[in-house]
C-alpha positions as a Markdown table, in Angstrom:
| # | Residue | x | y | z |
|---|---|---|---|---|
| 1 | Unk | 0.0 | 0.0 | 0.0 |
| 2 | Unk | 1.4 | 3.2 | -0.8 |
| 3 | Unk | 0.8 | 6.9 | 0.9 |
| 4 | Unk | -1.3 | 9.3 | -1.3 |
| 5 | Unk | 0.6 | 12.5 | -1.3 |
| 6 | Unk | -2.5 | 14.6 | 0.7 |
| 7 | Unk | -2.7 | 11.5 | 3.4 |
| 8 | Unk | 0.6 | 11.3 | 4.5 |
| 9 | Unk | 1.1 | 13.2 | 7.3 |
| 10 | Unk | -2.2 | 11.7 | 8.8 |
| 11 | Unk | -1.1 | 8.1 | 8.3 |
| 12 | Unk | -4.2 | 7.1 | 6.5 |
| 13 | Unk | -3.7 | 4.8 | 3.3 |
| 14 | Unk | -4.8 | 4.8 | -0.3 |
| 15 | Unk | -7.0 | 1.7 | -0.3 |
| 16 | Unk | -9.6 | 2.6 | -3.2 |
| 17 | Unk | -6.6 | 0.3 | -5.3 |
| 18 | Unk | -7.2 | -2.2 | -2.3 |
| 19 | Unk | -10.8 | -2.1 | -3.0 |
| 20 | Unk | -10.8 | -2.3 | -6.7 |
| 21 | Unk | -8.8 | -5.3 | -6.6 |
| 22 | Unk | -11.2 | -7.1 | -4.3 |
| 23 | Unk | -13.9 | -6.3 | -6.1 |
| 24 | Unk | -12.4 | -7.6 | -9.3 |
| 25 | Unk | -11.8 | -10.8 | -7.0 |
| 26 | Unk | -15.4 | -10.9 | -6.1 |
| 27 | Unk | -16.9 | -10.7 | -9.6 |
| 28 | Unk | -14.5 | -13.4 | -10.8 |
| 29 | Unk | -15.5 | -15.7 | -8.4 |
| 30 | Unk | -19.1 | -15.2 | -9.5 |
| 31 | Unk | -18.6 | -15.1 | -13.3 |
| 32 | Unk | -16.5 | -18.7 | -12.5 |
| 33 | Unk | -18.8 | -20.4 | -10.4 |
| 34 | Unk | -21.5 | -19.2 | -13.6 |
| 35 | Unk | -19.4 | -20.4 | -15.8 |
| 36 | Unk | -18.5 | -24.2 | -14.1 |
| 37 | Unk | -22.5 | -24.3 | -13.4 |
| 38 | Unk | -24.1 | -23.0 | -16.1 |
| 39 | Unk | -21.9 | -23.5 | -18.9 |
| 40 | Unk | -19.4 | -26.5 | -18.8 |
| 41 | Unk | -21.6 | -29.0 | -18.1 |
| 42 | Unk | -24.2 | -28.6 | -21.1 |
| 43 | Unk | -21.9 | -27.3 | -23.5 |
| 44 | Unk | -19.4 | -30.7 | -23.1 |
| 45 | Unk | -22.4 | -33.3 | -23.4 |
| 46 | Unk | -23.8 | -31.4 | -26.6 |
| 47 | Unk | -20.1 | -31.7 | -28.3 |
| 48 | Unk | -20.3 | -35.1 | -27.6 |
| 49 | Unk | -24.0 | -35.1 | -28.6 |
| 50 | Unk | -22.8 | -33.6 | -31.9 |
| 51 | Unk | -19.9 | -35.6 | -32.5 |
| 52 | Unk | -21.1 | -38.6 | -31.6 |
| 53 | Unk | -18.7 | -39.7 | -28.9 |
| 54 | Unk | -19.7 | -43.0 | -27.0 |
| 55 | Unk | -20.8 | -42.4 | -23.2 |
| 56 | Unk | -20.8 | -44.7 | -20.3 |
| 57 | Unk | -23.8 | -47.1 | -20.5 |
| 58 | Unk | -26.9 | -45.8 | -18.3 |
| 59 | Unk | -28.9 | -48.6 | -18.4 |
| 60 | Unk | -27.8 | -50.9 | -15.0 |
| 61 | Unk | -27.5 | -54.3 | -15.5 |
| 62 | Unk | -26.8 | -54.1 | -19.4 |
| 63 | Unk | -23.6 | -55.6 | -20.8 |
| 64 | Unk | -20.5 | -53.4 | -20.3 |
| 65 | Unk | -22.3 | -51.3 | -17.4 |
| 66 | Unk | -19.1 | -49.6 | -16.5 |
| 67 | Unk | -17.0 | -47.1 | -17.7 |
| 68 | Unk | -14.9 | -49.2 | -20.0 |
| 69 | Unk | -16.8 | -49.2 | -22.9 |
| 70 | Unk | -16.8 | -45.2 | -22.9 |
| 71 | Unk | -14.7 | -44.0 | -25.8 |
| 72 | Unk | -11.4 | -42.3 | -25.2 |
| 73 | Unk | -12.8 | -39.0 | -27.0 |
| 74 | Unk | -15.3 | -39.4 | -24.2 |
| 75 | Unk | -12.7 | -38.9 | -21.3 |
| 76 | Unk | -10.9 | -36.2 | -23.1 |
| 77 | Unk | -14.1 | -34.0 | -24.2 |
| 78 | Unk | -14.1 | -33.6 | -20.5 |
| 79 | Unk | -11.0 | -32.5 | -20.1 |
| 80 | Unk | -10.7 | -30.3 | -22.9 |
| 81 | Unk | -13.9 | -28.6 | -22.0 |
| 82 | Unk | -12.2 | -27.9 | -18.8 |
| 83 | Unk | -9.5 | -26.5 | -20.5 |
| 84 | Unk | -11.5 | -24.1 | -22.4 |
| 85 | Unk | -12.9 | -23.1 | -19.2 |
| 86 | Unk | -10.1 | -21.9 | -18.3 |
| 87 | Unk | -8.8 | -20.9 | -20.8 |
| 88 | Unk | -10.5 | -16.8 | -20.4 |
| 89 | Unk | -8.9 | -16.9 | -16.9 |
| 90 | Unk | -5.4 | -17.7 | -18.1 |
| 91 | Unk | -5.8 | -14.8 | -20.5 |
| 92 | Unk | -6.7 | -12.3 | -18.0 |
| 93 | Unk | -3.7 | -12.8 | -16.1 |
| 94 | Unk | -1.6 | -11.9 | -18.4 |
| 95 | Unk | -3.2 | -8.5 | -18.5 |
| 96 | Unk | -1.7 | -6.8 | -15.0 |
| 97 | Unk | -4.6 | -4.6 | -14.4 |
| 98 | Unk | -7.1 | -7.5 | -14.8 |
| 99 | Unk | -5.1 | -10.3 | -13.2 |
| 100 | Unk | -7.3 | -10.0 | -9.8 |
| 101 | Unk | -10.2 | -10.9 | -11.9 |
| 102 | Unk | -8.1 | -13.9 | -13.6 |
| 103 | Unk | -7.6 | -15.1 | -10.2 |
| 104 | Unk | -11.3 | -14.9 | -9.0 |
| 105 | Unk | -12.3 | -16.4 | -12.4 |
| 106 | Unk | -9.9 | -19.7 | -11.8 |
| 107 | Unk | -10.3 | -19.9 | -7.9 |
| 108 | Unk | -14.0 | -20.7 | -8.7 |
| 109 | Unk | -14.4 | -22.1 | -12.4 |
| 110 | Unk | -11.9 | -24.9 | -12.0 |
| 111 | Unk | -12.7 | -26.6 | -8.8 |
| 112 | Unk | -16.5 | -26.3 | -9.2 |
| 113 | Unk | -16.1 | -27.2 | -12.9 |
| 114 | Unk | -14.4 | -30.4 | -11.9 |
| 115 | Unk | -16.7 | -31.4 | -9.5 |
| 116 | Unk | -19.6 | -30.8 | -12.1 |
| 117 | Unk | -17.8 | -33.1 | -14.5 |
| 118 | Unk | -17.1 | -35.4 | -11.6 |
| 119 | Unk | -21.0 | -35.2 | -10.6 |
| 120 | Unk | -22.3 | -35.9 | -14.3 |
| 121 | Unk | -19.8 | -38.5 | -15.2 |
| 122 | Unk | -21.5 | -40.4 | -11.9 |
| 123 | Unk | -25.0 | -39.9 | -13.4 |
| 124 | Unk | -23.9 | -41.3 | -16.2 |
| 125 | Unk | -22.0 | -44.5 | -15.1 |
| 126 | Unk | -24.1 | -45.6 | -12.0 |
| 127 | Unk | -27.4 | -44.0 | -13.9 |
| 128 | Unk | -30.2 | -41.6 | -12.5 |
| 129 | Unk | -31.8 | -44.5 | -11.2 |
| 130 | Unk | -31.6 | -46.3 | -7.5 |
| 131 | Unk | -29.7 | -49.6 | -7.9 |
């Protein structure tokens, strides 16, 4: 923290910087967790939807009810999609007045998006049904 030059003989700091930075914090921890909830999820399954990658089975007690006989394209749409999530984040910090928001951004959209992918890919081996 540095002194503005009117405040320095009263001790008080500058913290309006202080301020802006947590704010940028704050907004990219909300646009992240959006992002992980409301984006990663549906975008990844309608790629694989459109590219016709093989899922899990969801139907128990079929032949190859496991996640072997999902397709290697299957695993890696997931983490690709991740990536992309990311992907804005990285970018703003490399931008020194936006980095606070970078931070924000990756602090809530990579954690939460994993744990979205780790909640669907679930869903999709055990199924939506009681076994």
């Amino acid at each position: 923290m540095t002194l503005s030059p009117s405040r320095r003989d009263t001790g008080q700091t500058n913290s309006t910087s202080d301020d802006r930075l947590l704010w940028l914090f704050v907004a990219g921890l909300g646009i992240g967790l959006a992002v992980a909830i409301a984006v990663y999820a549906p975008v990844t399954l309608r790629t694989q939807g459109a590219l016709d990658i093989v899922g899990p089975s969801l139907r128990p007690g079929s032949p190859g009810y496991n996640a072997a006989n999902a397709s290697l394209g299957h695993w890696a749409s997931w983490a690709v999609s991740i990536a992309a999530v990311a992907a804005p984040g990285l970018l703003l910090l490399l931008n020194r007045r936006y980095r606070s928001l970078g931070h924000g951004y990756l602090f809530a959209a990579v954690p939460v998006g994993i744990a979205v992918a780790a909640i669907v890919i679930g869903f999709e081996i055990s199924g939506f049904t009681a076994s």
